[in-house]
C-alpha positions as CSV (number, residue, x, y, z in Angstrom):
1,X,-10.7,-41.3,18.3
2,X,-11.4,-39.2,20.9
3,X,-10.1,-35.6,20.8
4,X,-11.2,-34.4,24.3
5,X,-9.0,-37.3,25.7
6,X,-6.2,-36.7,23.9
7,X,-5.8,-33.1,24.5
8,X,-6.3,-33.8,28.3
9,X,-3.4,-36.4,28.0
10,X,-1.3,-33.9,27.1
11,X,1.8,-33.2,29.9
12,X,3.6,-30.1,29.8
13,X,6.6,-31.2,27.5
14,X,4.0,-31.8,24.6
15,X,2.5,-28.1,24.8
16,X,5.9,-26.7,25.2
17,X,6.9,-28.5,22.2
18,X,4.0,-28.0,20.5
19,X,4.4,-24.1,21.4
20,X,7.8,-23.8,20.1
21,X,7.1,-25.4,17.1
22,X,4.0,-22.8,15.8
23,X,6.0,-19.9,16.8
24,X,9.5,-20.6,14.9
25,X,6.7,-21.0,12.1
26,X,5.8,-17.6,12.5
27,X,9.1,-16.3,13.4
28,X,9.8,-18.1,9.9
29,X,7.1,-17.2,8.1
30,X,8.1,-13.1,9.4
31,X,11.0,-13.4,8.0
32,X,10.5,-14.4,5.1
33,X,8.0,-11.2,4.7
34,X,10.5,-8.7,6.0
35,X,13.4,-10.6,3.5
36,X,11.2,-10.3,0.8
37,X,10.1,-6.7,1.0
38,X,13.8,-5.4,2.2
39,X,15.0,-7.2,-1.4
40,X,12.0,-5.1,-3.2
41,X,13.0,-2.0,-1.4
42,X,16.8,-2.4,-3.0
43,X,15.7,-3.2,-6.1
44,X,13.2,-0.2,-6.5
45,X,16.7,1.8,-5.3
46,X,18.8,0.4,-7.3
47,X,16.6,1.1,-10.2
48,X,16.0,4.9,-9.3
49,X,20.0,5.3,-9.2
50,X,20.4,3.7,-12.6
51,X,17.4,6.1,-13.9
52,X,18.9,8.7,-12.6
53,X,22.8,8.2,-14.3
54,X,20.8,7.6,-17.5
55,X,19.1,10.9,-17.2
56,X,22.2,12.4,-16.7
57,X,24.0,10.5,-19.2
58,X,21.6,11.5,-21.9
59,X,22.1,15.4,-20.7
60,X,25.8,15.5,-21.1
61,X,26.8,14.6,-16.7
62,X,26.1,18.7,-16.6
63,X,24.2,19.5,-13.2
64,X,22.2,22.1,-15.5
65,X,21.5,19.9,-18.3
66,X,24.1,21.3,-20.6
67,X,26.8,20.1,-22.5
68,X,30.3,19.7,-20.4
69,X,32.2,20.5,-23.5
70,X,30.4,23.9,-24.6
71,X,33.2,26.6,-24.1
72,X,35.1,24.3,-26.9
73,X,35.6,24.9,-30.1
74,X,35.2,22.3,-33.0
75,X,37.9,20.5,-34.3
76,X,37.9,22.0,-37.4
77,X,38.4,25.4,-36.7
78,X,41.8,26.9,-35.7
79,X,43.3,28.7,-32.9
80,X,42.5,29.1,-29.0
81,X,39.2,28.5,-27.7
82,X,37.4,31.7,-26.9
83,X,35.9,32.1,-23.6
């Protein structure tokens, strides 16, 4: 087969086609890329907010790292909470 002959045989519809059809490929193959690292970026946030309720969670939800309930008294003892 002769390659040369067949390339000059080649109208203008066939290129255009031809054309078209390598760059949807890459328009494709882009997005897929930009798909796949925008779903890596939300899952690396989504992990750092989870991370960051269990660090809080495991401090007591106090912005200082104390306990929320440490002006209380226990439940065994009597009378009014002191202050």
């Amino acid at each position: 087969m002769d390659v040369v002959g067949a390339i000059r045989s080649l109208n203008l519809f066939d290129v255009l086609v031809v054309f078209f059809v390598c760059v949807f490929f890459l328009a494709g193959f882009v997005q897929g890329t930009l798909r796949r690292l925008i779903g890596l970026a939300i899952l690396v946030v989504a992990i750092l907010f989870a991370s960051t309720f269990v660090i809080r969670w495991a401090r007591g939800w106090g912005s200082t790292g104390r306990n929320i309930r440490r002006n209380t008294r226990p439940c065994w003892r009597s009378g009014p909470a002191s202050s």
